[in-house]
KOLVO-72801 format. One record per residue: z, y, x of N, C-alpha, C in turn. Coordinates in steps of 0.05 Angstrom, whole numbers, padded with zeros to 5 digits, always signed. Example, Ala and Ser with C-alpha at 12.3 -4.5 7.8 and 13.67 -1.06 7.14 Angstrom:
% residues 2
+00156-00114+00264+00156-00090+00246+00156-00066+00264
+00142-00045+00257+00143-00021+00273+00157+00001+00258
***
This chain:
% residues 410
+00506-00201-01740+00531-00214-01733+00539-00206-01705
+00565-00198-01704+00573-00196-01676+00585-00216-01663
+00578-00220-01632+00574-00241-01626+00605-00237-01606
+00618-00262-01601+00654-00254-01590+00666-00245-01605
+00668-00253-01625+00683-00236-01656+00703-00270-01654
+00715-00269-01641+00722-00300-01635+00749-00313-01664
+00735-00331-01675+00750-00346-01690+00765-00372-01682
+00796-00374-01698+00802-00402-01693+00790-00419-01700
+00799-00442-01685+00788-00468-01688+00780-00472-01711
+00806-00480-01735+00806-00484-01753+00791-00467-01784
+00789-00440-01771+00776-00419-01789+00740-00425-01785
+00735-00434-01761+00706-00443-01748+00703-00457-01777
+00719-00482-01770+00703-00511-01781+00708-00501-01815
+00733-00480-01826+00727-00476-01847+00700-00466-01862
+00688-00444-01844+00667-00432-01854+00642-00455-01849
+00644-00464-01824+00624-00484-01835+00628-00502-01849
+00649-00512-01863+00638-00535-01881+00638-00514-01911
+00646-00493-01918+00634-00469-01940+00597-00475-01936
+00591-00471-01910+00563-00467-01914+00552-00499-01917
+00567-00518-01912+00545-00542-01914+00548-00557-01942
+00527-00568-01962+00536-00582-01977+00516-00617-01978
+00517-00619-01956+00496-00643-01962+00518-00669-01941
+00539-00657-01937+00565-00674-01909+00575-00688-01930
+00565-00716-01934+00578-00737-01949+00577-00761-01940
+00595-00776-01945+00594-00805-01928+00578-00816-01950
+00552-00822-01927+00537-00859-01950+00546-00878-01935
+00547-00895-01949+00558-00936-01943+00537-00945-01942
+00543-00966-01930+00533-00994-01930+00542-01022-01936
+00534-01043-01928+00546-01062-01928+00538-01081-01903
+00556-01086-01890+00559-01099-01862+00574-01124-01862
+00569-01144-01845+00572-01165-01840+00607-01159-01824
+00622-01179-01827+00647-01165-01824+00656-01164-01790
+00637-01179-01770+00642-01173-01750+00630-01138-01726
+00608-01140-01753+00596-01110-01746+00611-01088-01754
+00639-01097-01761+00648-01078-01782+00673-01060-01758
+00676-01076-01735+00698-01061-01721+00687-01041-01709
+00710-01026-01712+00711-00986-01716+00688-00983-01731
+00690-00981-01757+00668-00975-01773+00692-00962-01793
+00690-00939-01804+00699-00936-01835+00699-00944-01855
+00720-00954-01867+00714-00974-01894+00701-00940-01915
+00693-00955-01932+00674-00923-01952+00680-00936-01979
+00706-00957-01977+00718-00962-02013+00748-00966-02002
+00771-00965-02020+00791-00987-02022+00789-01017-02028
+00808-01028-02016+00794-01054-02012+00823-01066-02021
+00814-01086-02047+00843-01102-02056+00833-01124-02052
+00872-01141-02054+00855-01171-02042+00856-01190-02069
+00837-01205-02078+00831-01226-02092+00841-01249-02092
+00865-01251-02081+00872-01279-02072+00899-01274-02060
+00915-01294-02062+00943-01291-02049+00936-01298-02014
+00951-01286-02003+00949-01306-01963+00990-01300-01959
+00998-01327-01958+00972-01350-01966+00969-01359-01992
+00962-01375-01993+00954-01388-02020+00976-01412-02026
+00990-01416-02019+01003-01448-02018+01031-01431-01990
+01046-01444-01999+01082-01445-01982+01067-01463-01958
+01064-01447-01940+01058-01467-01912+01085-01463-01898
+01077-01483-01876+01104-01486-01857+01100-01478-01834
+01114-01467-01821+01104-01443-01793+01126-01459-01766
+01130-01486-01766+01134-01511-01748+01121-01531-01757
+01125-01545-01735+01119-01581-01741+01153-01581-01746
+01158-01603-01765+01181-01617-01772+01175-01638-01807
+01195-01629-01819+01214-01643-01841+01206-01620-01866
+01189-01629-01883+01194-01605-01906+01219-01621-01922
+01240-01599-01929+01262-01610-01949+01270-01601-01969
+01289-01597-01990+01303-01590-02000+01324-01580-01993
+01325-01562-01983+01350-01539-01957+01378-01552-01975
+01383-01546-01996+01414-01558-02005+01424-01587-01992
+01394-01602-01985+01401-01624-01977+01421-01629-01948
+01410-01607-01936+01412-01609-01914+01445-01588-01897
+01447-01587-01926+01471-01566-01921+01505-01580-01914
+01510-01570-01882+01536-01574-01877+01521-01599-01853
+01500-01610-01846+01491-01621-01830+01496-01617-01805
+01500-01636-01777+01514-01623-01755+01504-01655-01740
+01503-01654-01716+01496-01671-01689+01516-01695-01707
+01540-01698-01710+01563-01711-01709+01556-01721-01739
+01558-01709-01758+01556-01718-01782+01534-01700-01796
+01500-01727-01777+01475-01711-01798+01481-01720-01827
+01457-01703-01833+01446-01714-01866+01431-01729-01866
+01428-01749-01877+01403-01775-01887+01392-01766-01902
+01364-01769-01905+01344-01771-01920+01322-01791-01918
+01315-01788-01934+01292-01811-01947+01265-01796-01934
+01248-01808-01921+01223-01800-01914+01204-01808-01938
+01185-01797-01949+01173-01791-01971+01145-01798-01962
+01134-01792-01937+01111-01793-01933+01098-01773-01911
+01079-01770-01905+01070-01747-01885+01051-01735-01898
+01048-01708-01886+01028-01685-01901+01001-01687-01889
+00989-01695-01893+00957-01680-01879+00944-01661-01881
+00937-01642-01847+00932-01619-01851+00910-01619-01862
+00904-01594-01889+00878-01578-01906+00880-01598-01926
+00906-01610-01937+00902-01627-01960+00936-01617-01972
+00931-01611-02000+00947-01606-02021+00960-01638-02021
+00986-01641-02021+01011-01662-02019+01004-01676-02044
+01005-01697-02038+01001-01720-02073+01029-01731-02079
+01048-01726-02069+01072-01723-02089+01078-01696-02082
+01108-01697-02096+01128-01683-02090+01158-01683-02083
+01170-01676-02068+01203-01694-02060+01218-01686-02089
+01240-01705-02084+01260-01708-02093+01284-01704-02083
+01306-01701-02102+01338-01697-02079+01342-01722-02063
+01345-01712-02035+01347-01729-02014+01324-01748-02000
+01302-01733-02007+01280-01735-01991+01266-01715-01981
+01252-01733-01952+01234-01702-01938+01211-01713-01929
+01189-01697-01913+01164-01700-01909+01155-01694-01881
+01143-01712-01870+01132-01702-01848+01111-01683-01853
+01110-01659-01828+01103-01642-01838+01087-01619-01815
+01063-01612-01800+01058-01596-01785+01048-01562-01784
+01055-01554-01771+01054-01526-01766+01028-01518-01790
+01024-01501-01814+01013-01494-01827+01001-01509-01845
+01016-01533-01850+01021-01555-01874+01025-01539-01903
+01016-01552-01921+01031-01541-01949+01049-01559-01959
+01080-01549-01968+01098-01552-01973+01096-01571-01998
+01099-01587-01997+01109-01602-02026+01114-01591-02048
+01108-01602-02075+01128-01589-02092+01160-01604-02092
+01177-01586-02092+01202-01597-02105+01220-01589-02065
+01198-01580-02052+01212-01565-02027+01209-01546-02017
+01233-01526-02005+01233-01504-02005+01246-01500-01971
+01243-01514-01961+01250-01499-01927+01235-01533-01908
+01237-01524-01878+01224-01542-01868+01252-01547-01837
+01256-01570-01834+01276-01578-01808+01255-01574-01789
+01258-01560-01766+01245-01560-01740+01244-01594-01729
+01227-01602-01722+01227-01634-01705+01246-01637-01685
+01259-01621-01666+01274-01626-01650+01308-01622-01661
+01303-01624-01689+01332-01627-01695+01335-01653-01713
+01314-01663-01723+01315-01693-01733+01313-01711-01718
+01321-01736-01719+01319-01766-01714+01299-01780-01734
+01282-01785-01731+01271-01805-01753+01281-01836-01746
+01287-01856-01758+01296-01878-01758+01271-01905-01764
+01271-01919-01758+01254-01951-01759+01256-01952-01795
+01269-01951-01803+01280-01960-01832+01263-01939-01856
+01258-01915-01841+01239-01895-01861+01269-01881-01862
+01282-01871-01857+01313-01850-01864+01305-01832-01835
+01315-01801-01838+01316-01791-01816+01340-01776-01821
+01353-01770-01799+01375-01757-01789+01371-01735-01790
+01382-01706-01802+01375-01677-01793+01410-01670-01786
+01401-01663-01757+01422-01647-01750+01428-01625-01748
+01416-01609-01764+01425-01576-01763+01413-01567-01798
+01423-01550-01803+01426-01547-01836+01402-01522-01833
+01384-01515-01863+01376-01503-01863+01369-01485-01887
+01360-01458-01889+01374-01445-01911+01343-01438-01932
+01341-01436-01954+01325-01430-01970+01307-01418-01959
+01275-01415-01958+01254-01410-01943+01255-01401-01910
+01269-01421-01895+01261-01419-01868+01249-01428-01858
+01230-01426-01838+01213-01439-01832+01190-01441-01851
+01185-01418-01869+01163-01424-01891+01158-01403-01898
+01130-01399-01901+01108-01370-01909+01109-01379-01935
+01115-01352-01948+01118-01367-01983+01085-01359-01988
+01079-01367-02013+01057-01363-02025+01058-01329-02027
+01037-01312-02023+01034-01287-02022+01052-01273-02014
+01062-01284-01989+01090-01267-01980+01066-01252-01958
+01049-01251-01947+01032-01234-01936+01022-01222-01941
+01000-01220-01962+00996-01212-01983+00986-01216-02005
+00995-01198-02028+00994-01210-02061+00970-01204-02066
+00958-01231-02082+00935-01216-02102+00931-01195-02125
+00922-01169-02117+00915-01148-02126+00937-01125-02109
+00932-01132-02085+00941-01115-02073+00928-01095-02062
+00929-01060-02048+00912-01052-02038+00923-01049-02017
+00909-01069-01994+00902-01075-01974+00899-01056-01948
+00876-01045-01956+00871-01024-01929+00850-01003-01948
+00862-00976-01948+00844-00954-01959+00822-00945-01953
+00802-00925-01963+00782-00919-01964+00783-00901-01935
+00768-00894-01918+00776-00878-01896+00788-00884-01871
+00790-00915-01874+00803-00929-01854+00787-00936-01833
+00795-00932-01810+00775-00941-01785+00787-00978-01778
+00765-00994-01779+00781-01009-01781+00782-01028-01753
+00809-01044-01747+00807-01055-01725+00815-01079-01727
+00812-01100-01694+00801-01128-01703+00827-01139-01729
+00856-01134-01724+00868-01142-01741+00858-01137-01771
+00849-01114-01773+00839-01108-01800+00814-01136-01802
+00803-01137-01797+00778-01152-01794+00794-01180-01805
+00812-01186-01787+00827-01213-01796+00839-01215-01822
+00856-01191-01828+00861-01196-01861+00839-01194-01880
+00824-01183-01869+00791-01181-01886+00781-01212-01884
+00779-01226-01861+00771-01252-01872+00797-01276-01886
+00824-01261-01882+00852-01282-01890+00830-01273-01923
+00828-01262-01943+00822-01250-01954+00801-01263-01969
+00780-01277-01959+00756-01285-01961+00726-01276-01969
+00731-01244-01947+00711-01231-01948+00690-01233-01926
+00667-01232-01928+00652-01238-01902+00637-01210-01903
+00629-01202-01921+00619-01175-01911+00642-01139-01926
+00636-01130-01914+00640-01102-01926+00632-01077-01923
+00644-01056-01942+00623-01030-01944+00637-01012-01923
+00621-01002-01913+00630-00985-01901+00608-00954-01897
+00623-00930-01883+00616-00911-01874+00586-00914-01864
+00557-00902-01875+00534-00901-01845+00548-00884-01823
+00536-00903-01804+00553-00874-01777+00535-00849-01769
+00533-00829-01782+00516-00803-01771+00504-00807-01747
+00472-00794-01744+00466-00791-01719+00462-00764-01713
+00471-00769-01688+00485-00743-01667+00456-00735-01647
+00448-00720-01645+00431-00711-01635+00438-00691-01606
+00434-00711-01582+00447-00686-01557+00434-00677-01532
+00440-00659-01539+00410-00640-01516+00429-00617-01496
+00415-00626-01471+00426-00609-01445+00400-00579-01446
+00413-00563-01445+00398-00543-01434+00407-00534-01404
+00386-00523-01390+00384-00509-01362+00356-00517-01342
+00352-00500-01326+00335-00510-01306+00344-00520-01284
+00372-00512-01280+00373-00527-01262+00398-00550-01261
+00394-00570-01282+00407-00587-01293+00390-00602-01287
+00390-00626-01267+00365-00647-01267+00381-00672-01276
+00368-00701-01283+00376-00725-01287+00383-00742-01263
+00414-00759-01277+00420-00772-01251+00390-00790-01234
+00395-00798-01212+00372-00814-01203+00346-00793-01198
+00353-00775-01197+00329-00757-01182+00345-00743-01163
+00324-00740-01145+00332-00721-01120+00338-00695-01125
+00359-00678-01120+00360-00646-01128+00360-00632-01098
+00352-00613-01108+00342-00593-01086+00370-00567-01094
+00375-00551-01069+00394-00535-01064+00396-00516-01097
+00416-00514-01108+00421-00497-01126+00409-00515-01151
+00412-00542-01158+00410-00558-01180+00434-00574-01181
+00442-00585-01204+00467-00604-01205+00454-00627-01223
+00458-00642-01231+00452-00667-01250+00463-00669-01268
+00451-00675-01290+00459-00674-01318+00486-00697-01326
+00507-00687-01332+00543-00698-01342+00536-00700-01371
+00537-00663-01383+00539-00671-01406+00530-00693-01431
+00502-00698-01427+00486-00719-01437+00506-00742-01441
+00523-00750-01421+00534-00777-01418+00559-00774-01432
+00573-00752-01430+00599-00747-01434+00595-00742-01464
+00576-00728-01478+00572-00719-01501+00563-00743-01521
+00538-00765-01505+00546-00780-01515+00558-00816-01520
+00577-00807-01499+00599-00823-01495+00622-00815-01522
+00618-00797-01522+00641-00786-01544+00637-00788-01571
+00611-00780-01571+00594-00789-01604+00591-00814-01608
+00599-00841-01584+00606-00868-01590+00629-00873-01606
+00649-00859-01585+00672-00865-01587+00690-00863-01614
+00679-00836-01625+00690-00834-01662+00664-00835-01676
+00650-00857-01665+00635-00868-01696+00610-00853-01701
+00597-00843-01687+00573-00843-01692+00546-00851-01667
+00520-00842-01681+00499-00854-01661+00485-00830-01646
+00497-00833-01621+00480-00808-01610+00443-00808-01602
+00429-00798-01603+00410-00795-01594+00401-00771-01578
+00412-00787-01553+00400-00771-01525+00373-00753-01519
+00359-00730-01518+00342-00716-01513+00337-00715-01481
+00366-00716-01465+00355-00700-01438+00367-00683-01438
+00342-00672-01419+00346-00643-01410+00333-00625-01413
+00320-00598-01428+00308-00586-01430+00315-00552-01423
+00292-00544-01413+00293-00527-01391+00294-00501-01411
+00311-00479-01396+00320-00452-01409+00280-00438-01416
+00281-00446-01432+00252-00439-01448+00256-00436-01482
+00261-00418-01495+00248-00407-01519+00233-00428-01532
+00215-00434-01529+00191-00452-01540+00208-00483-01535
+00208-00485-01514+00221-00512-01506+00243-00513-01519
+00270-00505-01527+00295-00511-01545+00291-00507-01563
+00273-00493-01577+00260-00502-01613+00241-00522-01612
+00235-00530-01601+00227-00553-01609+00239-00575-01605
+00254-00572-01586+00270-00604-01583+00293-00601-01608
+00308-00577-01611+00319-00567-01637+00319-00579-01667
+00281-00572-01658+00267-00576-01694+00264-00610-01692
+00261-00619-01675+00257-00644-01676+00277-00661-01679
+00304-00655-01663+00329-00661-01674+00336-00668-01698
+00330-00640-01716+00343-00632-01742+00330-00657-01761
+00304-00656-01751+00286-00682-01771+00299-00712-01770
+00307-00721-01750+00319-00738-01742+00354-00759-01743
+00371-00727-01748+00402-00725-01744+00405-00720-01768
+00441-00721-01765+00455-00710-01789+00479-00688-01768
+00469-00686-01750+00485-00665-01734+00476-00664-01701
+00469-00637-01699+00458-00629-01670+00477-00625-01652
+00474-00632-01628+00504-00611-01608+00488-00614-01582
+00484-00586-01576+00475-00570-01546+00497-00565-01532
+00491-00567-01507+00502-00563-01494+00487-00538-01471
+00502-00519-01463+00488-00503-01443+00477-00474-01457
+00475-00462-01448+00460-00434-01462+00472-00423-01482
+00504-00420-01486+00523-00410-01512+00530-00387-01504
+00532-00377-01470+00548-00341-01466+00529-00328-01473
+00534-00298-01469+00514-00281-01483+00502-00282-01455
+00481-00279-01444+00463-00267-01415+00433-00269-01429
+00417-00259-01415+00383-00251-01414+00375-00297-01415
+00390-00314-01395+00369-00343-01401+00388-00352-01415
+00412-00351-01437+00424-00357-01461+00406-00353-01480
+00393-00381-01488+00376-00373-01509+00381-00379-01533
+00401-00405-01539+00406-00429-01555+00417-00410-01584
+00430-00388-01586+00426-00365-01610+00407-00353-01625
+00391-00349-01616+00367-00340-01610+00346-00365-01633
+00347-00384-01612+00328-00410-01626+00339-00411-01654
+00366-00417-01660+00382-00426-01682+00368-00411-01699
+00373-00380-01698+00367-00357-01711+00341-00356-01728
+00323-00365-01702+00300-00368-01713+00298-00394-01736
+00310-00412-01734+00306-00436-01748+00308-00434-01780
+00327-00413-01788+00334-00408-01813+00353-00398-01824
+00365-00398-01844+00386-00383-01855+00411-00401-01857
+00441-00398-01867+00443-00379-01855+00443-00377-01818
+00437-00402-01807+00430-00391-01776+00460-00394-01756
+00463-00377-01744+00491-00381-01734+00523-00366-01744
+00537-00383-01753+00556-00372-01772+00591-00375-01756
+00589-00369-01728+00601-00368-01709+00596-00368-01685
+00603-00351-01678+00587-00348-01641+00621-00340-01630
+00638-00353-01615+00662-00349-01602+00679-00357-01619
+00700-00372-01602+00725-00389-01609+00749-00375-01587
+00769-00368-01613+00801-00365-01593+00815-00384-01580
+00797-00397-01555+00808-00423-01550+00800-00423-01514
+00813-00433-01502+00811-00444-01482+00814-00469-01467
+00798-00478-01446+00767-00477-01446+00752-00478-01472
+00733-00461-01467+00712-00463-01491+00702-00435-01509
+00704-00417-01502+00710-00396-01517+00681-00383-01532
+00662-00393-01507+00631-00383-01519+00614-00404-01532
+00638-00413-01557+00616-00441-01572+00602-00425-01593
+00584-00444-01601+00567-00434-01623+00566-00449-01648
+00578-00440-01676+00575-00472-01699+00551-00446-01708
+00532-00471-01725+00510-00455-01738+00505-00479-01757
+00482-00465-01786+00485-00493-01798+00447-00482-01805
+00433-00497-01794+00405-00503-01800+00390-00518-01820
+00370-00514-01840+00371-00544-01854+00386-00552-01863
+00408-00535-01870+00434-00550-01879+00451-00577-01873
+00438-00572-01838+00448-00592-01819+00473-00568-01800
+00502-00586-01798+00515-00570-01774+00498-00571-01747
+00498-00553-01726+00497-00547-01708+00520-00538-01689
+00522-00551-01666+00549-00536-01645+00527-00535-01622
+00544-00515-01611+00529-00507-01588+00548-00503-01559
+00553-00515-01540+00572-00527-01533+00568-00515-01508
+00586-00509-01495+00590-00484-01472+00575-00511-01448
+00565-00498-01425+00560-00514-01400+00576-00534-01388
+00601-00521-01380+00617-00531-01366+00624-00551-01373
+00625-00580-01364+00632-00604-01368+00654-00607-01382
+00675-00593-01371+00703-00591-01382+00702-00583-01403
+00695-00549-01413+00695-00540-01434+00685-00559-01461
+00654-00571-01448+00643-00584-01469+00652-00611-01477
+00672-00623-01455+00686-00635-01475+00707-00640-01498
+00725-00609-01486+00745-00601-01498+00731-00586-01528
+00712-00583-01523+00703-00564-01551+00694-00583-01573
+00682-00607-01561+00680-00627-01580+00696-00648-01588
+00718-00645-01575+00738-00661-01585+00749-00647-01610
+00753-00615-01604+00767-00600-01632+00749-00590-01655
+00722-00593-01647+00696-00586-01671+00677-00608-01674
+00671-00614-01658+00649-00638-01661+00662-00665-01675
+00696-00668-01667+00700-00698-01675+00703-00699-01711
+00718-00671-01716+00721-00664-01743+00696-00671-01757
+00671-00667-01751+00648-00658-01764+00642-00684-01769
+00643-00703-01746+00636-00733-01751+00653-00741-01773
+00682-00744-01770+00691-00754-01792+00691-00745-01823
+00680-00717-01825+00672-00705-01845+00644-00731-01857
+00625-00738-01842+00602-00755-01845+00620-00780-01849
+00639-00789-01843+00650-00820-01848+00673-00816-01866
+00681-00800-01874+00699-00802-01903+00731-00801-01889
+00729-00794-01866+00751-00812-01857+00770-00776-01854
+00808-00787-01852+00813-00765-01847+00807-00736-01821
+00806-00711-01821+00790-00690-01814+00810-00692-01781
+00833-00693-01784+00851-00703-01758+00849-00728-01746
+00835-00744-01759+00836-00769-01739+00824-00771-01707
+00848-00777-01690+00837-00784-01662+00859-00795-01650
+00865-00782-01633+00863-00808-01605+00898-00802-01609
+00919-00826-01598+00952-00826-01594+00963-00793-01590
+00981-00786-01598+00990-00769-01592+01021-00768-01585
+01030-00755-01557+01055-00763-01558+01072-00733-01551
+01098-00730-01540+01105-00711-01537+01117-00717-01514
+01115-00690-01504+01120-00687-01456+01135-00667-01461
+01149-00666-01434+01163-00635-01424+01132-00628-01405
+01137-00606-01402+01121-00594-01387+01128-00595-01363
+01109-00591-01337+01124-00593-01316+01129-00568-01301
+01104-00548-01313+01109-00524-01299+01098-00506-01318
+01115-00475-01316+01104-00460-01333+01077-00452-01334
+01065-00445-01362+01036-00434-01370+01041-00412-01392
+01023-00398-01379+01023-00372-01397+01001-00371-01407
+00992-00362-01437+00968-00362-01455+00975-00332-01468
+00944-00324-01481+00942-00300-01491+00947-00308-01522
+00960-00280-01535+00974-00286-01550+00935-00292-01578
+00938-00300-01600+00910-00313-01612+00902-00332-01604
+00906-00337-01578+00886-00364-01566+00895-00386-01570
+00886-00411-01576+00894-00433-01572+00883-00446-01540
+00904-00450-01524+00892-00465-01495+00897-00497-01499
+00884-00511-01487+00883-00538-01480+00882-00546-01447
+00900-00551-01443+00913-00558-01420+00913-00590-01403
+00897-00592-01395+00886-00622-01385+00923-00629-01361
+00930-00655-01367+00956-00651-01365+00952-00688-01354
+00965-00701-01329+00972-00724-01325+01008-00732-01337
+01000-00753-01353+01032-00751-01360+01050-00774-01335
+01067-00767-01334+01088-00789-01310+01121-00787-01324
+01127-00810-01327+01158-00822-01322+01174-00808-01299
+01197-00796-01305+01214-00782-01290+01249-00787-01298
+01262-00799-01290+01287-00813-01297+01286-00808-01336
+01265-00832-01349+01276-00840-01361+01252-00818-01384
+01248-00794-01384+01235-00778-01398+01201-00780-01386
+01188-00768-01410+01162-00768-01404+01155-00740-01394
+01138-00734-01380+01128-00705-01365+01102-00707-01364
+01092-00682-01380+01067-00670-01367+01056-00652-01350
+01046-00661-01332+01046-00654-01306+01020-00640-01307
+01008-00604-01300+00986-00595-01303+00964-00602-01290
+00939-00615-01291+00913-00620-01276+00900-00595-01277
+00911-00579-01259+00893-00540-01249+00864-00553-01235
+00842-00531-01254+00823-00531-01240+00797-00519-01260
+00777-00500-01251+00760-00495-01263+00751-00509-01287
+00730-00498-01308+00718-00512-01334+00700-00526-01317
+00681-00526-01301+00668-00549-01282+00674-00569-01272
+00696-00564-01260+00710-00598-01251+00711-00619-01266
+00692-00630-01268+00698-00660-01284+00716-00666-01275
+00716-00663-01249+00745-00687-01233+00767-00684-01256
+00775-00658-01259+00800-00653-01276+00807-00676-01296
+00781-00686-01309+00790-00696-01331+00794-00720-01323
+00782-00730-01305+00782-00750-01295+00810-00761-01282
+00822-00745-01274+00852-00751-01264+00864-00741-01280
+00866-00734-01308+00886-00734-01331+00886-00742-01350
+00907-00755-01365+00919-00767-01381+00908-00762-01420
+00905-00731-01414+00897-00724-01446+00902-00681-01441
+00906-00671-01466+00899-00645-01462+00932-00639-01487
+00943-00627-01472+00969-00614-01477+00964-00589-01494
+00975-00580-01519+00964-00560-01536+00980-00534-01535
+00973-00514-01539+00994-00486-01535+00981-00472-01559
+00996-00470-01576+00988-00464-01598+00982-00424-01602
+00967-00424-01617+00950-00392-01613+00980-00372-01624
+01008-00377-01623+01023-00359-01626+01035-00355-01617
+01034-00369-01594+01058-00377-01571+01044-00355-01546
+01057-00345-01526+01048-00328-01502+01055-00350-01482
+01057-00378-01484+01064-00396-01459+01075-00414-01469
+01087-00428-01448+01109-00453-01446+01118-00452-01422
+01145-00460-01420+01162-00461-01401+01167-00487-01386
+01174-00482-01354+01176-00518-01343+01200-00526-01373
+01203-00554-01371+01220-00565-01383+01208-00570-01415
+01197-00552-01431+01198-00544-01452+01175-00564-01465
+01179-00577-01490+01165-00608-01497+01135-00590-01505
+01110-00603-01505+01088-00595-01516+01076-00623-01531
+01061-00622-01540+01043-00648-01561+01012-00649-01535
+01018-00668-01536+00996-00693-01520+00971-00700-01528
+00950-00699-01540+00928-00722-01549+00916-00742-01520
+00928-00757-01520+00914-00782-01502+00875-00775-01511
+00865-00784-01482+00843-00786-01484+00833-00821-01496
***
């Protein structure tokens, strides 16, 4: 295989999922507060109306709305008080024309009534009669029975990440547990020697290990479990085995460090050795990121993720996040807001490449602007003072100031 034979993004993750066939979401079943950001792994209908019963969404008067029609400060309507409701108890009558009910905020409606008077527009009277001074029209003030939702409805689909609201119609619902996605474990390993761990002292010509944190900070973030290795030193022996040990462990590996071609780039090399088919992309038409590596071992994916802090996050946002959601069922685009900027200043790209452009967005009379964050694939700082990564798509030779681009928020 020739190695810089550079493929798109999207042609990458094609060939690897040709070579993998074992990338399937398994479920579980989870308790429903363990369940936020988790993938649901069924469709989910609901069993039950919400609500269940015409509640009233004030304190007031449940009535018969005709009754109350043409009512005014000057000349209310009388009615007959009927009785009061008690909240979590089904009504033991039902009104009649020209009677109403006392009645509080998420009460169930009587039979024989269909809207509710707010309290600050009735008088109640010594005698049991109350006064309504303002008229009211057929279900106001009232959640009808399954006007939220109907029984046998589908609810929320298979592939859904779900959030706390979801959680809440899941228990309006009267579910306490559900199935969901297992979350893949992510397996993430620094290579270099002179990459040491925060909290140690470094000596001239060492930096401290980012990726580890960033990599798996990220493998949190869309849903899976990373398991941290460290750091392991540009050794042959030493990255096959932390490698092989990985593979036993994960449902997906991602290195970081050792992806260009040079004499202590070894991380090709190891893969190679591991098995067939081995590495089934070495270079991406993309910027930052160009010397990644997908490989599929064990018939486990493998990425192999350039050094540079920058790069390696940008490379796993466009290959690594896919691969997770490939493991959770969920759709292959799902991530983070996306919005659309002017640019603020021109960028020129080679024509094939896709660049990613770390971009702060800012308000400017009224329009949104992305504003460029310039600076090496090393600078963490970069990302750190921007907003999300601005896309220039591999057919374009640039973008112009002014000219809108697509956003992904970090």
């Amino acid at each position: 295989m020739q190695l810089f034979e550079a493929l798109k993004i999207d042609e990458a993750l094609k060939v690897l999922k040709e070579n993998l066939i074992n990338v399937r979401a398994r479920s579980e079943e989870v308790e429903l507060l363990d369940a936020l950001n988790r993938v649901l792994a069924e469709d989910v209908y609901s069993p039950e109306d919400i609500p269940p019963f015409n509640r009233s969404t004030v304190d007031g008067y449940a009535v018969i709305a005709s009754d109350t029609f043409g009512a005014s400060e000057s000349l209310p309507a009388i009615l007959k008080v009927a009785g009061e409701i008690k909240m979590g108890e089904k009504p033991a009558f039902s009104l009649k024309a020209g009677e109403a009910a006392r009645i509080s905020t998420g009460g169930m409606l009587p039979e024989g009534s269909d809207a509710v008077v707010m309290l600050e527009y009735t008088q109640p009277l010594e005698d049991g009669t109350l006064l309504v001074e303002r008229p009211v029209a057929p279900g106001e003030n009232v959640i009808l029975k399954g006007e939220d939702v109907k029984k046998g409805d589908l609810v929320l689909k298979k592939g859904h990440t779900l959030r706390p609201q979801d959680l809440a119609v899941l228990a309006g619902m009267g579910f306490q547990k559900v199935r969901v996605a297992v979350s893949p474990k992510v397996s993430v390993i620094s290579t270099g020697d002179e990459i040491k761990p925060p909290g140690v002292e470094i000596r001239e010509g060492e930096i401290r290990d980012m990726n580890s944190f960033s990599v798996a900070g990220l493998v949190l973030k869309w849903g899976g479990i990373p398991e941290v290795f460290g750091v392991v030193r540009d050794d042959f022996d030493e990255i096959k085995k932390a490698v092989s040990e990985a593979l036993k462990i994960s449902d997906l590996v991602v290195i970081s460090g050792g992806s260009s071609v040079g004499t202590r780039d070894l991380t090709v090399k190891v893969l190679e050795s591991l098995g067939k088919p081995g590495v089934i992309a070495h270079g991406l038409a993309v910027k930052p990121g160009k010397p990644t590596i997908i490989a599929v071992v064990e018939e486990k994916p493998v990425v192999g993720l350039p050094g540079h802090p920058v790069s390696a996050m940008v490379i796993f946002e466009q290959v690594v996040r896919p691969i997770i959601s490939w493991f959770l069922g969920r759709p292959e685009d799902y991530g983070g807001l996306k919005v659309k900027a002017k640019i603020a200043r021109n960028i020129s790209s080679a024509a094939g490449r896709e660049d990613f452009i770390r971009v702060r967005l800012e308000q400017k009379e009224g329009e949104l602007w992305a504003v460029p964050v310039l600076g090496k694939s090393g600078l963490i700082s970069t990302m750190v003072e921007s907003h999300g990564l601005a896309r220039i798509a591999p057919e374009k030779l640039g973008v112009k100031e002014g000219e809108y681009v697509d956003v992904e928020l970090y």
